[in-house]
N, C-alpha and C positions, 0 to 999 in steps of 0.2 A: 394552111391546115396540115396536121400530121396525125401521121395514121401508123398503129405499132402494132405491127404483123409477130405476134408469139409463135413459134414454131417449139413442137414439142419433142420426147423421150424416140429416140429411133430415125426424128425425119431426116439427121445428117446422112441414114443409110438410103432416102428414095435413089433410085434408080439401079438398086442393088437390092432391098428386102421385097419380098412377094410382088412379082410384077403382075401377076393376077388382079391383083388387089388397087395397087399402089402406080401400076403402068413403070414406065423407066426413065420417066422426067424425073432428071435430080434436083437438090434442093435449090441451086445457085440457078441451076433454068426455072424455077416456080417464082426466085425470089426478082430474077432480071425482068419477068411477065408484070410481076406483080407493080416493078419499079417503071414498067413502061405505061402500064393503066394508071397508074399514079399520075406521072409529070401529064399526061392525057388529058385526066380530071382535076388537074391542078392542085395535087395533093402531095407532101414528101412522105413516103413510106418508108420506116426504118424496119428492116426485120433483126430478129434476134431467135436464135436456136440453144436447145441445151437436152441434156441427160439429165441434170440434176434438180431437182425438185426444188431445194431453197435458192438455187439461182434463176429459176421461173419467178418466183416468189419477189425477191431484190428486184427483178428486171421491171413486174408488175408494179412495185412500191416507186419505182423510178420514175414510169408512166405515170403515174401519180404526179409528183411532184414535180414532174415539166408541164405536166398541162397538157397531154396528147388529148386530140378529137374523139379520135376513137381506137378500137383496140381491136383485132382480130387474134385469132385465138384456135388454132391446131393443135391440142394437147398431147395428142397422140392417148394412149393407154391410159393416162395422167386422167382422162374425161370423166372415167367412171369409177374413181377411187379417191383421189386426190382433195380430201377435202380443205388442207392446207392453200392450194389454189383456187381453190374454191374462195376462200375465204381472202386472198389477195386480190383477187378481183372483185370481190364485193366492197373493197375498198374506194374504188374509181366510178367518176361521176359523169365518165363519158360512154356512149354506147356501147356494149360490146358484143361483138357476132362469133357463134362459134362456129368451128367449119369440120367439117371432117373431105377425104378425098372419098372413102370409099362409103356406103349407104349402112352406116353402124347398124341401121334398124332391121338391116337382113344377112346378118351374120351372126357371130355367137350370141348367145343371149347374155353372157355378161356385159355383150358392148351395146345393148339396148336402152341402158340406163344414164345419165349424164347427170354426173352430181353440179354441173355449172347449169342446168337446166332453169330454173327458177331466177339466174341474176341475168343473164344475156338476153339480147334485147330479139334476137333470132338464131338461129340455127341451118346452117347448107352440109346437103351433107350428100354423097351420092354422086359427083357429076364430076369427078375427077380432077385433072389442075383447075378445070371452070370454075371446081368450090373455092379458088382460089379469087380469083377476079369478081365472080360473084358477089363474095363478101366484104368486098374490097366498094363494089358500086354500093354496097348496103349500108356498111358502114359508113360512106360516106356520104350518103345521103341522110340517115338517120343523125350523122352529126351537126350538117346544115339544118336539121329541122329544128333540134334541139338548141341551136342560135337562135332561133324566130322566136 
């Protein structure tokens, strides 16, 4: 099974932007966590990270066309505006979980909204690197059902 961790606009800065927020686990300690819950659950996890919008987009379209199980998904800022990603993940026929670290729902009100709201199969949001593994058990469970 493989499982393709999208990391979004900003997350190459964790352990450097808003540690408030964000805490000061950097991106390559979220992605080692996430590769150790992986081989754990018997899953290969690729991550992939970016700035750029149409290179989300391609990277989505690739997941696609390999056949990944499932998709996790930290947009970053990208959540609540991006309808072009939006629109690339409504492309894939495998689960997809979106994650936030920090609890979008209690901060600005522009980050209350989630335009990937309606195609994802769930949403973690709140609970810091945990959102990370978290959706990593989810989506992988939600992949295995979708075999059955």
């Amino acid at each position: 099974m493989k499982v393709l961790m999208l990391h979004g606009i900003n997350h190459n800065m964790f352990g450097k932007r808003d540690p408030v927020q964000y805490g000061t686990i950097t991106l390559d300690e979220i992605n080692a966590d996430l590769t150790a819950l992986g081989r754990e659950l018997g899953v290969d996890v690729e991550t992939f990270q970016t700035n750029h919008e149409g290179a989300m987009c391609e990277r989505i379209h690739q997941g696609y066309t390999d056949g990944v199980d499932a998709v996790l998904i930290n947009a970053g800022a990208w959540t609540h505006y991006s309808y072009g990603i939006r629109d690339a993940l409504a492309i894939l026929t495998c689960p997809i979980v979106e994650l936030h670290m920090s609890n979008i729902h209690a901060r600005e009100e522009f980050r209350h909204k989630s335009v990937f709201a309606e195609i994802v199969k769930g949403q973690i949001a709140g609970f810091g690197v945990d959102s990370y593994l978290l959706a990593l058990r989810a989506g992988v469970s939600a992949a295995k059902a979708a075999k059955k």
